[in-house]
N, C-alpha and C positions, 0 to 999 in steps of 0.2 A: 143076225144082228149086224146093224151098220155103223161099221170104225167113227166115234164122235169127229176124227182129226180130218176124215173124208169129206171133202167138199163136193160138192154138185153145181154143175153149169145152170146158169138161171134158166128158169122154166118160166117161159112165155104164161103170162096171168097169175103166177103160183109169185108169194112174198120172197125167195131170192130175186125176183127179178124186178121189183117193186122199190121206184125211188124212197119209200118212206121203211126200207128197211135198213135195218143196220144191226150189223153183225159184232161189232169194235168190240165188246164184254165177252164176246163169246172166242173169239178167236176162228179156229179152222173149224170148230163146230157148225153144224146146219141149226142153228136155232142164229137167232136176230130179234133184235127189239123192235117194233112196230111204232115209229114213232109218227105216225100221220094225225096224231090228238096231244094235248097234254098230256100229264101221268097220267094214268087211271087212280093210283091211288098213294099212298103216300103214308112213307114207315118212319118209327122214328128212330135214328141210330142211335146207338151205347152212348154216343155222345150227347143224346138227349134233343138233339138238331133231326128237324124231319128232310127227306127225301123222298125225291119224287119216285115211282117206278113207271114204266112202263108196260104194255103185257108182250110176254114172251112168246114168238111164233116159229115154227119148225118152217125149214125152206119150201117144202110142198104144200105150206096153208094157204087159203084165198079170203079172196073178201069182196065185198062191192066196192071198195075205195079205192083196189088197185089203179094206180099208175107207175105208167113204163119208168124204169129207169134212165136217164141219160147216158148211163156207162154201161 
């Protein structure tokens, strides 16, 4: 099994290396939020106020929508 804090160099087509990922929630972990769309759906917190979510992708997932990052 592979250490969550373990990062991985972007992989050419795969979402770490995908302008529309982002990692910011997750820290050193390899998951990222997929923000190439609005939320997909939408929770309501304790506060009773809804938020948006995202869907969650591990850094070797793919998609048709990939584009390259700038960095």
């Amino acid at each position: 099994m592979t250490d969550l804090d373990e990062t991985y160099a972007p992989i050419a087509g795969c979402c770490n290396a995908c302008r529309h990922y982002d990692r910011t929630a997750f820290g050193a972990a390899n998951y990222g939020h997929c923000r190439r769309f609005p939320p997909a759906t939408v929770e309501i917190q304790a506060t009773g106020l809804p938020r948006g979510t995202w869907p969650v992708v591990g850094y070797d997932d793919w998609c048709g929508e990939y584009a390259k990052s700038a960095g």
